[in-house]
C-alpha positions in Angstrom: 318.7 207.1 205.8 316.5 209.3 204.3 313.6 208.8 201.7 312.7 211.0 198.9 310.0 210.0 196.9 309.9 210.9 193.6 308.1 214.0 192.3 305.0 213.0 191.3 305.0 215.5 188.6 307.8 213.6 187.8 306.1 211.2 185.5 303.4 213.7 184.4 306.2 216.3 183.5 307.8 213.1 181.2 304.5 212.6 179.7 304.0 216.4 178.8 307.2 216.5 177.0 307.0 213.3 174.9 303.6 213.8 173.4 305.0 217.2 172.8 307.5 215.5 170.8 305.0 213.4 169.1 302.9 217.0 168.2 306.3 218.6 167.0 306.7 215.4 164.7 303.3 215.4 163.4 303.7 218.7 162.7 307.0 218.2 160.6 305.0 215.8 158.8 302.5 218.0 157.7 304.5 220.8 156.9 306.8 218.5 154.6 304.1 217.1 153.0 302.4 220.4 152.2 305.9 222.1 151.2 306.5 218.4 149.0 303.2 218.8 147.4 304.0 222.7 146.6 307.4 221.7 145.0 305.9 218.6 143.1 303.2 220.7 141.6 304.9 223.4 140.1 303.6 226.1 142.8 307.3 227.1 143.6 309.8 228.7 141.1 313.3 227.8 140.8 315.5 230.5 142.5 312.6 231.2 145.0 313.3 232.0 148.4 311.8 232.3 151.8 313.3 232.1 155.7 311.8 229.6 158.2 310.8 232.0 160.5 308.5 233.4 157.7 307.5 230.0 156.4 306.5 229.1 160.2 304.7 232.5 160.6 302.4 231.8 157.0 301.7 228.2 158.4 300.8 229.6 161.8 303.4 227.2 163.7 306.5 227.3 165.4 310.1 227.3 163.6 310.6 223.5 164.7 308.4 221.8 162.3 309.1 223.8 159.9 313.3 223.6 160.2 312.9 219.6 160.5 310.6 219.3 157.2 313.0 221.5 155.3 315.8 219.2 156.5 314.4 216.4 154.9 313.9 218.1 151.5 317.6 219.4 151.6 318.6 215.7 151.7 316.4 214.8 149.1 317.9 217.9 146.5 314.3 219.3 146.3 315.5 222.4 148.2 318.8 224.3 149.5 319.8 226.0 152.3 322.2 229.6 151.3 325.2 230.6 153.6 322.9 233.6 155.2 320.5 230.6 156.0 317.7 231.8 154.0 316.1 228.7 152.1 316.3 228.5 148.3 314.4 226.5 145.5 317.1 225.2 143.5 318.0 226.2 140.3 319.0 223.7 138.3 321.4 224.0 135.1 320.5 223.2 131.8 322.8 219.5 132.0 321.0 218.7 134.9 317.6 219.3 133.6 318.2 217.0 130.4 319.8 214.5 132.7 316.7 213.8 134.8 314.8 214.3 131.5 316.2 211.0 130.2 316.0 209.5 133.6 312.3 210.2 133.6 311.9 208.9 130.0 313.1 205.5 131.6 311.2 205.7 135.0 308.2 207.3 134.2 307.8 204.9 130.8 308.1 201.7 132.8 305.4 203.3 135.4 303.0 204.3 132.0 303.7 200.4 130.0 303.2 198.6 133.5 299.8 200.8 134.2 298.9 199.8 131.0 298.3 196.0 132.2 297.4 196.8 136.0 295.3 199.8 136.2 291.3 199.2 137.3 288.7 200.7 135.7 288.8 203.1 138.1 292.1 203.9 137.9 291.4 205.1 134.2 288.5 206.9 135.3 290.4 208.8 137.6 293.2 209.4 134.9 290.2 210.7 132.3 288.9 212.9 135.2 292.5 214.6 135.3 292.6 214.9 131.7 289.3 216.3 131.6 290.0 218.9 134.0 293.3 220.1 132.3 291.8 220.3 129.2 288.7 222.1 130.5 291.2 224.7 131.7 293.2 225.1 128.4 289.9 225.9 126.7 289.1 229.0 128.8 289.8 232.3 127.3 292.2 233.1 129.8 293.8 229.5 131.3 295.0 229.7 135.2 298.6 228.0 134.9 298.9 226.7 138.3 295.8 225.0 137.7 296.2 223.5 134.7 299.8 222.7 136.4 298.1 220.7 139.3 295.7 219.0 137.0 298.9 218.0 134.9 300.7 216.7 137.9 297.4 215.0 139.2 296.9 213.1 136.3 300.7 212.0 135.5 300.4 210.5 139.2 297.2 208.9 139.1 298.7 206.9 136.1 302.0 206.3 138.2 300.2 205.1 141.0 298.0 202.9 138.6 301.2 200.7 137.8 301.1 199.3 141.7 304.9 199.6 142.0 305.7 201.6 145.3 309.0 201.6 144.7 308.8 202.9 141.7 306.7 205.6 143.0 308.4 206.7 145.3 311.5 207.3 143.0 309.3 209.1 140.7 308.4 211.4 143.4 312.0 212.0 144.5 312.1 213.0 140.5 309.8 215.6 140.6 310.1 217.1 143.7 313.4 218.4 141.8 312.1 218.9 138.4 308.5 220.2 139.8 309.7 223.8 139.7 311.1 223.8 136.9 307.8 222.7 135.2 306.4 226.2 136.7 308.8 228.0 133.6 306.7 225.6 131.6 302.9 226.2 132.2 303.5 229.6 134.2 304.5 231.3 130.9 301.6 232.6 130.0 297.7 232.1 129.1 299.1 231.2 125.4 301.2 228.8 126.1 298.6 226.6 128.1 296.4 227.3 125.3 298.7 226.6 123.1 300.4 223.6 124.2 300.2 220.4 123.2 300.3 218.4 126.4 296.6 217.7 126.0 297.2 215.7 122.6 299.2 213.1 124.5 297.2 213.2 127.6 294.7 211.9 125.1 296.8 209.3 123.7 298.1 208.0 126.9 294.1 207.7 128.0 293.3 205.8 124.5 296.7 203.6 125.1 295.4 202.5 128.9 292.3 201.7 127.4 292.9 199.5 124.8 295.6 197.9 127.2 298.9 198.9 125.0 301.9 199.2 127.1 303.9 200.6 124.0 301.9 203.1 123.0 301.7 204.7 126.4 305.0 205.1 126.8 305.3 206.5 123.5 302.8 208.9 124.8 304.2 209.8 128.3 307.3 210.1 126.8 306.3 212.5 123.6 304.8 214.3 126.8 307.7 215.0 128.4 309.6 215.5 125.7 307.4 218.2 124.7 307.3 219.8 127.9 311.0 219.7 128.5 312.0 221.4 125.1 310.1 224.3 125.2 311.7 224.8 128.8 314.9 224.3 126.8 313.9 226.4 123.9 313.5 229.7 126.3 317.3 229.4 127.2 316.8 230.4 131.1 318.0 228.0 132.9 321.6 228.3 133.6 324.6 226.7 132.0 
């Protein structure tokens, strides 16, 4: 009877292909969490659209990573996939919108009264850094939305993350990765309306309520925040019924 050895490419050629497995999946994570961060900032506007061929092509990487990440934030409603198989941000009806509104009013409260008793001192020093920033950039002549978007977003989850709940977190996020764009027709209309806004009022009082350890009154104040936020969204009658 015959021998044949093995190839011994064989093992080498097995090799090759699963750490090229494990670069495809590190890629997919980086692209999702660079397209998650885009959504949960505000950077992307509901209705927008793009292909994954031209996503890969701006990232510099091939369609894989990019077709696997997507998949992910299909499942988790933060994006959709249209019958020509271009990818879509959402857009979200008006019910949905003040659904997820009161659902934030619960999360997002028990996230601000628990922060109240565990964040560190340098958890509130990180929060008062975010609201310094965001109020830095309302008092420009000529505010940058987007930026005084990400400052929004950074301090909201510096104060989230402050309340030591992972679980809780991490439902938050799966929040605003859906409500995220929306919050673009918020800050992105206009100079004025960062200017004019009054987001930086209960930034304030949500940093006074941390310090003086009162759980109550920085709900009140996350609350009034989103509140705020999520009428004037309401009040320009453009998302759909």
């Amino acid at each position: 009877m015959q021998h044949n050895p093995a190839s011994p490419a064989a093992p080498d050629d097995a090799l090759s292909g699963r750490v090229a497995r494990i670069v495809r999946l590190t890629l997919a994570d980086t692209v999702y969490r660079d397209l998650k961060e885009l959504l949960l900032s505000g950077r992307a506007a509901p209705g927008e659209r793009f292909t994954l061929r031209g996503l890969a092509t701006a990232i510099g990487t091939s369609p894989m990573p990019v077709r696997e990440a997507v998949s992910r934030l299909v499942a988790e409603n933060a994006l959709e996939v249209l019958p020509n198989r271009a990818v879509r941000v959402p857009l979200m009806p008006r019910v949905r919108f003040e659904e997820l509104r009161l659902i934030r009013f619960q999360l997002e409260g028990l996230a601000a009264v628990t922060a109240a008793h565990t964040a560190s001192a340098d958890d509130i020093a990180e929060i008062a850094r975010c609201e310094r920033l965001f109020a830095a950039e309302r008092e420009k002549r000529r505010p940058d939305g987007a930026a005084a978007m990400r400052h929004n977003k950074d301090l909201h989850f510096a104060l989230y993350r402050a309340a030591r709940l992972p679980t809780l977190l991490q439902m938050i996020e799966g929040l605003w990765l859906q409500i995220g764009p929306v919050l673009n027709l918020d800050f992105q209309a206009g100079p004025e309306r960062v200017r004019q806004g009054d987001a930086h009022l209960h930034h304030a009082a949500l940093l006074d309520a941390l310090k003086a350890r009162d759980g109550e009154a920085a709900r009140a104040a996350l609350i009034a925040d989103i509140r705020s936020a999520g009428d004037f969204i309401l009040s320009r009658g453009i998302l759909p019924d």
